[in-house]
Backbone as numpy.savetxt, mean C-alpha at the origin, in Angstrom:
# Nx Ny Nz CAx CAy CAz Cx Cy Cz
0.25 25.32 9.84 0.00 24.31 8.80 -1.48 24.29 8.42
-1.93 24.32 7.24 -3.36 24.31 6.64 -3.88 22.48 6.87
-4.68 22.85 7.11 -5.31 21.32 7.24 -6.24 20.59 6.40
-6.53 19.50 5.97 -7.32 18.92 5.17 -8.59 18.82 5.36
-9.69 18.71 4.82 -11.20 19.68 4.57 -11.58 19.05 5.78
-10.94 17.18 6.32 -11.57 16.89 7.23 -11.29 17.35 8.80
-10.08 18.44 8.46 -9.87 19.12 9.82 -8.50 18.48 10.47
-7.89 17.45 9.99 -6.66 16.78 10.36 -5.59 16.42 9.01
-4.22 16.65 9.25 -3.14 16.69 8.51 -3.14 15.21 8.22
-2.23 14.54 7.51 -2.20 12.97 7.19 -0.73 12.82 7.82
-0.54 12.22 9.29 0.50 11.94 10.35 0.88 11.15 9.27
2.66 11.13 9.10 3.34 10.22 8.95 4.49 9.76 9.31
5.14 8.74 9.55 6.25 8.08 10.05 7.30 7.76 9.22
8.68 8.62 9.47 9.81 8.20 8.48 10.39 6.93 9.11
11.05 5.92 8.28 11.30 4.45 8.78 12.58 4.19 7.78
13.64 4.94 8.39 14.75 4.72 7.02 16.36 4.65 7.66
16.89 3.67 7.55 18.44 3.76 7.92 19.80 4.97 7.67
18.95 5.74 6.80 20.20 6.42 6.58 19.29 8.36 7.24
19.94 8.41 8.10 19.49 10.18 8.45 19.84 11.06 7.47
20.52 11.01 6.27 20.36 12.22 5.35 18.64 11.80 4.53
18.29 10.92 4.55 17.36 10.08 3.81 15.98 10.78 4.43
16.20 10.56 5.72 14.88 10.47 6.42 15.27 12.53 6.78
16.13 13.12 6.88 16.12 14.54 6.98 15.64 15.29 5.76
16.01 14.47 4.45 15.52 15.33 3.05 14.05 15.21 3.01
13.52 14.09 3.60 12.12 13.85 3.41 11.33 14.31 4.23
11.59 14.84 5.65 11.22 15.88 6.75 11.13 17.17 5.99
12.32 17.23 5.57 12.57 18.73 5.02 11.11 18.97 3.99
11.14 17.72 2.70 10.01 18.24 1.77 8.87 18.57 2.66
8.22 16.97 3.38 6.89 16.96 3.73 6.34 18.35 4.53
7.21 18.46 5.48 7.09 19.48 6.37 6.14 20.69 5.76
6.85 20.93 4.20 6.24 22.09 3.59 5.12 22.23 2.94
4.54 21.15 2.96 2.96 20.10 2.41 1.65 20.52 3.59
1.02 21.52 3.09 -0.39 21.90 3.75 -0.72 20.80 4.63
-0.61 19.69 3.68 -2.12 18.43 4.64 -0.87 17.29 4.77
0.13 17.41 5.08 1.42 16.70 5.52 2.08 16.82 6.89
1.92 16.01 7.91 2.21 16.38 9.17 3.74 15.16 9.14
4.98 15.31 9.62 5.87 14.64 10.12 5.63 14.02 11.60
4.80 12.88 12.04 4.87 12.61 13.70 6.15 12.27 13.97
7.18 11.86 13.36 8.11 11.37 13.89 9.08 10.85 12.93
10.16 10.00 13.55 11.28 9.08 12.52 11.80 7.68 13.26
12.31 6.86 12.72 13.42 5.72 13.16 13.92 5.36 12.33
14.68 4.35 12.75 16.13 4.51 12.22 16.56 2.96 11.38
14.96 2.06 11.97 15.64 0.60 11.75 14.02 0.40 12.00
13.66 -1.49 11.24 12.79 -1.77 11.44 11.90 -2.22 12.87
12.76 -2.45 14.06 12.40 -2.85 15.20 11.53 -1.08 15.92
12.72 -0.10 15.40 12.19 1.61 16.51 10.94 1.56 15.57
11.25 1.19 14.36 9.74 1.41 13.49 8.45 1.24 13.84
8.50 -0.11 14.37 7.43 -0.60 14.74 6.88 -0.42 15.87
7.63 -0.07 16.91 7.55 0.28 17.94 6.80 2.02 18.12
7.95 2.78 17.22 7.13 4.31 16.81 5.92 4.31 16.47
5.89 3.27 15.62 3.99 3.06 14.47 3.29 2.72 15.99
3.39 2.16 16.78 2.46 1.62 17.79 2.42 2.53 18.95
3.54 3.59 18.77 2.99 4.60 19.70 2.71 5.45 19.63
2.85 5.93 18.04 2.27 7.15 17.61 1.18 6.99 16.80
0.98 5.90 16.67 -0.74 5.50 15.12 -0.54 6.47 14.32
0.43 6.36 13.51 0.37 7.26 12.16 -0.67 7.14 11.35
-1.35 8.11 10.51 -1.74 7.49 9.09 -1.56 6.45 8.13
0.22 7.16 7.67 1.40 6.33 7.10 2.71 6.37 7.42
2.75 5.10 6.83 4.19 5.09 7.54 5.16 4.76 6.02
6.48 5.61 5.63 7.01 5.42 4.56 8.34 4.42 4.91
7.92 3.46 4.57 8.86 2.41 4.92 10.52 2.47 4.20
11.46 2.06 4.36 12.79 1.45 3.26 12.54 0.12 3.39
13.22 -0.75 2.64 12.86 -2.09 2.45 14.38 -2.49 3.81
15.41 -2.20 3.05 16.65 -2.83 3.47 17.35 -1.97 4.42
17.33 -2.28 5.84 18.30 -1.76 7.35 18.53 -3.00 7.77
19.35 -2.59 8.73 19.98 -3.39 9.81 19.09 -3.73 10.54
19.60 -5.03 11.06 18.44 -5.39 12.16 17.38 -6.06 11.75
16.37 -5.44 12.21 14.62 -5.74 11.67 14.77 -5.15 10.40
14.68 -5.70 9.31 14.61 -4.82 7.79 12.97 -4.37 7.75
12.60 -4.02 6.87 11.15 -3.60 6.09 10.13 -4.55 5.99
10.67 -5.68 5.21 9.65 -6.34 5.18 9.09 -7.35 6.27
10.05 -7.40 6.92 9.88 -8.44 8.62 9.05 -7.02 9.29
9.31 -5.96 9.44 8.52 -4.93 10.01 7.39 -4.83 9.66
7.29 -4.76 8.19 5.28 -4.77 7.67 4.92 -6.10 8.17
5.49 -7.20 8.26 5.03 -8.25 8.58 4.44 -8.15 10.26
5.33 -7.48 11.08 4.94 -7.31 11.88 3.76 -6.55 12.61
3.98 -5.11 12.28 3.13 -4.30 11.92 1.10 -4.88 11.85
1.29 -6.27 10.63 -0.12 -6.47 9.96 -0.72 -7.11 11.53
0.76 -8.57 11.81 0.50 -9.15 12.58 -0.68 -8.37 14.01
0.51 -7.24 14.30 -0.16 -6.55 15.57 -1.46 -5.63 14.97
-1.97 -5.68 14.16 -3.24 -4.76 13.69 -3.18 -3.66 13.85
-1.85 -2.61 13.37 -1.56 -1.77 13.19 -2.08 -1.10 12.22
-3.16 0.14 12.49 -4.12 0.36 11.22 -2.65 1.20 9.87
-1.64 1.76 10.53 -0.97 2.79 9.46 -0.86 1.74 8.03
-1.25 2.76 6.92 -0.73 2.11 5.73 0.63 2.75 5.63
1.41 1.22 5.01 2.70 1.45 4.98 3.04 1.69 3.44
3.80 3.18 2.91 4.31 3.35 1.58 6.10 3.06 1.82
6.31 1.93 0.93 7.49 1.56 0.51 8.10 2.59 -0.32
9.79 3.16 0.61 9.85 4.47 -0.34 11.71 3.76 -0.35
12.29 3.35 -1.38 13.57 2.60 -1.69 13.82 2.43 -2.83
15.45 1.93 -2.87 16.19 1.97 -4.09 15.80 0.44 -4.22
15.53 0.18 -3.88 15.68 -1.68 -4.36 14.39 -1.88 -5.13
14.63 -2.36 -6.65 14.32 -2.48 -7.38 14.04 -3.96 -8.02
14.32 -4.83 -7.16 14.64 -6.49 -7.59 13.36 -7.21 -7.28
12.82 -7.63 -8.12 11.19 -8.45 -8.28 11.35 -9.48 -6.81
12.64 -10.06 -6.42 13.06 -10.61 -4.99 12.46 -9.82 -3.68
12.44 -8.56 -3.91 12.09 -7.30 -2.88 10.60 -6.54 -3.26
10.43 -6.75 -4.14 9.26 -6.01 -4.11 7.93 -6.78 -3.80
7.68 -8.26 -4.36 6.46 -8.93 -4.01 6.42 -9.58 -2.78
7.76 -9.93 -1.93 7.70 -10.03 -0.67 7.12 -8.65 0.41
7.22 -7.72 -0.10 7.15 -6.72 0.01 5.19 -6.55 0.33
4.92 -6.27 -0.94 3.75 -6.17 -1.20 2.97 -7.05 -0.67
3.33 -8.43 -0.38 2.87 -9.32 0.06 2.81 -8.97 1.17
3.96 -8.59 2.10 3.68 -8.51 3.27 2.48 -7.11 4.26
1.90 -6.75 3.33 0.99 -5.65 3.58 0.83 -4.41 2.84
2.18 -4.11 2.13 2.42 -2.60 1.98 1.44 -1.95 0.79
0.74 -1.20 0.95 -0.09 -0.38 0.23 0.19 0.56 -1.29
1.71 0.31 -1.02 2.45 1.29 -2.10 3.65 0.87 -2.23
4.80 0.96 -3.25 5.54 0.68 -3.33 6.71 1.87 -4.40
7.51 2.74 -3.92 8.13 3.88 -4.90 9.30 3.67 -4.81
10.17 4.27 -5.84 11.42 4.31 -5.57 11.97 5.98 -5.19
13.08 5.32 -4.58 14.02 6.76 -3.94 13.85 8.05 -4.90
14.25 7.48 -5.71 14.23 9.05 -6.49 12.96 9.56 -7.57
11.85 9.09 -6.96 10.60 9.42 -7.21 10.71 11.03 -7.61
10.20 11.52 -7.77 9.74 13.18 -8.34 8.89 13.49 -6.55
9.90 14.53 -6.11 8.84 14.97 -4.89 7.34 15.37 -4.55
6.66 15.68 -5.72 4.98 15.97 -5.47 4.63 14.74 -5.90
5.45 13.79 -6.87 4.87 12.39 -6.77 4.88 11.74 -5.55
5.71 12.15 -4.75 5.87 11.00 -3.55 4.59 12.03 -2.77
4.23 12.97 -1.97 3.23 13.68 -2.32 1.81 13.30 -2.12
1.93 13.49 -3.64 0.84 12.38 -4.03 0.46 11.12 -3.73
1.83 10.19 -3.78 1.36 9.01 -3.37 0.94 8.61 -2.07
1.51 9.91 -0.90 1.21 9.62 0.17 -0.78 9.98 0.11
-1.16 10.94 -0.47 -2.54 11.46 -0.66 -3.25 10.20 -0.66
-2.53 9.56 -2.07 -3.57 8.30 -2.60 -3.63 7.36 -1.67
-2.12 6.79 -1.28 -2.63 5.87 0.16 -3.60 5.63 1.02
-3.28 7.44 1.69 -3.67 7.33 2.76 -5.19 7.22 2.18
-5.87 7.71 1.39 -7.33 7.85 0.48 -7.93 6.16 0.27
-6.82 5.46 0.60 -7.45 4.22 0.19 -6.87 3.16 -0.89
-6.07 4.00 -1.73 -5.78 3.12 -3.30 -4.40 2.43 -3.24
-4.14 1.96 -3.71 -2.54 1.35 -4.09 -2.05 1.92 -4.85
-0.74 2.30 -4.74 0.17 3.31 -5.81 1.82 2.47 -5.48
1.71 2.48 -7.39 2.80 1.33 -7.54 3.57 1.95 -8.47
4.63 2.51 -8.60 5.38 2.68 -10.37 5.25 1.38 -11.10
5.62 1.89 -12.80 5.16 0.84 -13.35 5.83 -0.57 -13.58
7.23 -0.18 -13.12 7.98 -1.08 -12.96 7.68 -2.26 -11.92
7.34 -1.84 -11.10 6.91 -2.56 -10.11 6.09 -3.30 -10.53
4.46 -2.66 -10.98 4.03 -3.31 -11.20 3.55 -4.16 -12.32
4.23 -4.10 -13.08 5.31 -5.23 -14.21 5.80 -6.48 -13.16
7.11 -6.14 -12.15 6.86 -7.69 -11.49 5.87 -8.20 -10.73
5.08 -7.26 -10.54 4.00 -8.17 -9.48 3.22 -8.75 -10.59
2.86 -8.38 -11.88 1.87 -9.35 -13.08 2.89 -10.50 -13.59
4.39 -10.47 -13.56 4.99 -11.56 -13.73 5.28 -12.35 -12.88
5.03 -12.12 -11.64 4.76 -13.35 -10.69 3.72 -13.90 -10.54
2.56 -13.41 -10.97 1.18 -13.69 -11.11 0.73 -14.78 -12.25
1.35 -14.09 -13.56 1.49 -15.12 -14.49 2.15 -16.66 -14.19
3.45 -16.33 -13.57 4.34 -17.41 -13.17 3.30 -18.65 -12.44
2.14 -17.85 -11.85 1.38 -18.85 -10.85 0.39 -19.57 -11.64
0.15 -18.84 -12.55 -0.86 -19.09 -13.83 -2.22 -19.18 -13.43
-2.44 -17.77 -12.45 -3.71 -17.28 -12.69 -4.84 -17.16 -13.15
-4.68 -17.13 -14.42 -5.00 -16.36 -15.56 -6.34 -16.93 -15.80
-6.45 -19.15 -15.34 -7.88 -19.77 -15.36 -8.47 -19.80 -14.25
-8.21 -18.56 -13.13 -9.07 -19.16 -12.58 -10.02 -18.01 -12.61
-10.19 -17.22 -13.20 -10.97 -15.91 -13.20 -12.77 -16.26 -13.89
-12.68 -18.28 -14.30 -13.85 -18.27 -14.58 -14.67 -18.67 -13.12
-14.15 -18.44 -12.45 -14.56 -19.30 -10.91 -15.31 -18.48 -10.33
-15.29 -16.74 -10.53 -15.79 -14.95 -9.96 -17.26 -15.74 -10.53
-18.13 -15.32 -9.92 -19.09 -15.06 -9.90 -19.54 -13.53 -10.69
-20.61 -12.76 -11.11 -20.59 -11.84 -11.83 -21.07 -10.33 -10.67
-21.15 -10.80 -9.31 -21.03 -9.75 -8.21 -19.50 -9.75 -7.94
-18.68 -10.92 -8.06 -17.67 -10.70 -7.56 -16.45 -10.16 -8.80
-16.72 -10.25 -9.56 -16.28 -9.29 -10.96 -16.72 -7.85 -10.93
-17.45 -7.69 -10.86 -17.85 -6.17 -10.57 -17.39 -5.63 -9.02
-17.02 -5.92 -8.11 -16.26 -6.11 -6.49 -14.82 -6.21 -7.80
-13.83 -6.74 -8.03 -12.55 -6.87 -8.86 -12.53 -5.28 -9.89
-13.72 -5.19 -10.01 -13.16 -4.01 -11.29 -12.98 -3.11 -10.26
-14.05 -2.63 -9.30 -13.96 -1.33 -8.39 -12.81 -1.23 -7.68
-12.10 -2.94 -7.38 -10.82 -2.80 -6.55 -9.48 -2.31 -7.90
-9.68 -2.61 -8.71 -9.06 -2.14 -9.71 -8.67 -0.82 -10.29
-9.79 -0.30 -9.83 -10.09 1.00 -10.25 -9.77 2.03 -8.26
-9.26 1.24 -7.94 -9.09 1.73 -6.33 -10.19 2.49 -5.51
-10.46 1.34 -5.32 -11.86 2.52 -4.56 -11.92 1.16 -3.68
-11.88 1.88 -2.14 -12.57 1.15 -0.78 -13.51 0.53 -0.93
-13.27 -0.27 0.46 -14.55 -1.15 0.49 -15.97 -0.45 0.65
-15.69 0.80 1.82 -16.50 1.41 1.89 -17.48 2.29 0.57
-16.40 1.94 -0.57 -17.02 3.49 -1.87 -17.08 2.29 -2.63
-16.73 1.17 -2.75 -17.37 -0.32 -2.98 -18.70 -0.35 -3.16
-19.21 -0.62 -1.37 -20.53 -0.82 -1.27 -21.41 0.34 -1.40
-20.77 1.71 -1.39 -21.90 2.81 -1.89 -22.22 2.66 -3.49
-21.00 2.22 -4.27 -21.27 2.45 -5.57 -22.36 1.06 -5.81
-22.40 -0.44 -5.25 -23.29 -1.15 -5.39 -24.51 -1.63 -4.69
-24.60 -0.71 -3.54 -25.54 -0.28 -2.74 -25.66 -1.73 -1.70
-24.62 -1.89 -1.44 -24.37 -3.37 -0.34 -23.79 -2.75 0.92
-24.03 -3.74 1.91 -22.84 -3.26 3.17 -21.64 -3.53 2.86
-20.95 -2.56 4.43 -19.30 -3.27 4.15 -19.00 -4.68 4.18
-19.83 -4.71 4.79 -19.49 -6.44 5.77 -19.24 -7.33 4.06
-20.77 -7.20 3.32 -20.96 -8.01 2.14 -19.91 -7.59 1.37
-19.55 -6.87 1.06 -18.48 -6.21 0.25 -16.63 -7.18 1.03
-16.35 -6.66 1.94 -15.39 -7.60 2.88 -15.78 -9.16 2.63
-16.80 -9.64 2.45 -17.32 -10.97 2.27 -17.10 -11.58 0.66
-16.80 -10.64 -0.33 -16.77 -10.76 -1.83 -15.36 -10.25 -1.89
-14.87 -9.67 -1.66 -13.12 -9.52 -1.21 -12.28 -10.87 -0.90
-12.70 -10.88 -0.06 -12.26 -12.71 0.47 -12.41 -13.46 -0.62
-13.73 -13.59 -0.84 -13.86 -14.83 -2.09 -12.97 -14.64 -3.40
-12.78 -13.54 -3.43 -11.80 -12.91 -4.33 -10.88 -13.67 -4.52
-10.07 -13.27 -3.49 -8.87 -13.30 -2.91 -8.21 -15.19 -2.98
-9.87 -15.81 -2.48 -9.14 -17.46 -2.58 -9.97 -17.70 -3.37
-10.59 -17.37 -4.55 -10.98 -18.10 -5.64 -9.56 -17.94 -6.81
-9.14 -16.69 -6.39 -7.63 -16.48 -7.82 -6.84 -16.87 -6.42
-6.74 -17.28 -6.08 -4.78 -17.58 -5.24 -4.21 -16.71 -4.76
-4.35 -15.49 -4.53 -3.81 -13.87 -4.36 -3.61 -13.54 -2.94
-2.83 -12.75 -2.30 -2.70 -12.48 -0.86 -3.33 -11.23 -0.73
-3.51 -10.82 -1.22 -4.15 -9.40 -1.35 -4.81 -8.18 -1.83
-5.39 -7.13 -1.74 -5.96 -6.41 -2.90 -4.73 -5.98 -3.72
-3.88 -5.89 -3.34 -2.84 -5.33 -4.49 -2.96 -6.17 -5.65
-2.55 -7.40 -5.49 -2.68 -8.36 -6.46 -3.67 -8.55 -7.32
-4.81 -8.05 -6.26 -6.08 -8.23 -7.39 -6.37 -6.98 -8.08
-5.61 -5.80 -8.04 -6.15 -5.09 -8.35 -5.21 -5.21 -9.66
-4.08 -5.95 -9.21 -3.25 -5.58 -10.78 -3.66 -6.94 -11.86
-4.37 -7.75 -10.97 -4.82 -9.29 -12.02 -5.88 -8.57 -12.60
-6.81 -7.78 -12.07 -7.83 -7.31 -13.08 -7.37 -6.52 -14.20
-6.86 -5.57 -13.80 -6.33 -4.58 -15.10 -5.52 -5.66 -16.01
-4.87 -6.63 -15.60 -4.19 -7.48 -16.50 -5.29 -8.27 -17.40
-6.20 -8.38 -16.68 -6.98 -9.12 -17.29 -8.56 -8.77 -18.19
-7.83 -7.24 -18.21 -9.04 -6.45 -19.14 -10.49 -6.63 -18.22
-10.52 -6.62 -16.50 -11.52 -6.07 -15.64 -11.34 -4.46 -15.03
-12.00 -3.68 -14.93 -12.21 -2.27 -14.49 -11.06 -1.78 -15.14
-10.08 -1.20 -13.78 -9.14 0.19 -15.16 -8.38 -0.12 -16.33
């Protein structure tokens, strides 16, 4: 297997109820230069348990199994400070499933029958740092946002913390954050937060899609 410039493959964890599911997706990744398979399970409980003994990169979640489902698993997962970012890879398509979802940690969100170098890809971008959403998706995450009515509190940002909103917008780490504005992480993590409870939001996902909604960065 060819490895990535930094000398290590991007480990990931299949997390899917159905074994033809999680075998087609062995089968692609496998054949991916900078794509390593650490492992599989079968349900959200082996999931979490696998993620904590193997520290994946990523972990490609399903939303809906038996048992422990997906989103009680990312929940869990955040709880125990499990660094893997988790990409949501499922048929469920219902604005009910996806912002619980997102809410509960997940970095990405695709559906099943994604285009294979898109899924790919999205594992690239993840693991790189960014959020990768189809657009459907993220269509309901700006209509639940609206629903909250957002939209006034964006005079509350300060004009460091608007420029911190566009870069998260534009997906770029905290770390490529504070290089691009020549701050630490810490300060950067410190303008994130304020972010985060000056608009009402649980997370960078949210903010990254309230900015673009709101004509800040991309």
């Amino acid at each position: 297997m060819a490895e990535r410039p930094d000398g290590a493959a991007i480990r990931v964890l299949l997390v899917d109820d159905h074994q033809v599911v999680r075998r087609g997706l062995r089968t692609f990744l496998e054949v991916q230069d900078d794509i390593d398979v650490a492992g599989e399970a079968s349900d959200g409980e082996e999931g979490i348990a696998r993620a904590e003994e193997l520290r994946p990169d990523i972990v490609l979640m399903d939303v809906k199994m038996p048992g422990v489902d997906g989103i009680e698993a990312l929940r869990r997962l955040r709880d125990l400070g499990n660094p893997a970012r988790v990409l949501v890879v499922t048929s469920f398509t219902e604005k009910r499933t996806v912002v619980p979802a997102l809410r509960a940690g997940a970095a990405g969100y695709v559906y099943k029958d994604v285009d294979p170098d898109a899924l790919a890809s999205a594992i690239r971008s993840v693991h790189a740092g960014h959020v990768v959403l189809q657009p459907e998706v993220a269509d309901a995450l700006l209509t639940q946002d609206e629903a909250g009515g957002g939209q006034g509190r964006g005079g509350s940002l300060t004009d460091r913390e608007r420029e911190v909103l566009g870069l998260i917008a534009d997906g770029r780490s905290n770390r490529e954050i504070a290089r691009a504005l020549v701050l630490s992480e810490k300060t950067v993590k410190t303008h994130v937060s304020n972010i985060l409870m000056k608009l009402d939001l649980a997370d960078r996902t949210q903010a990254a899609l309230w900015a673009v909604r709101h004509g800040i960065g991309a």
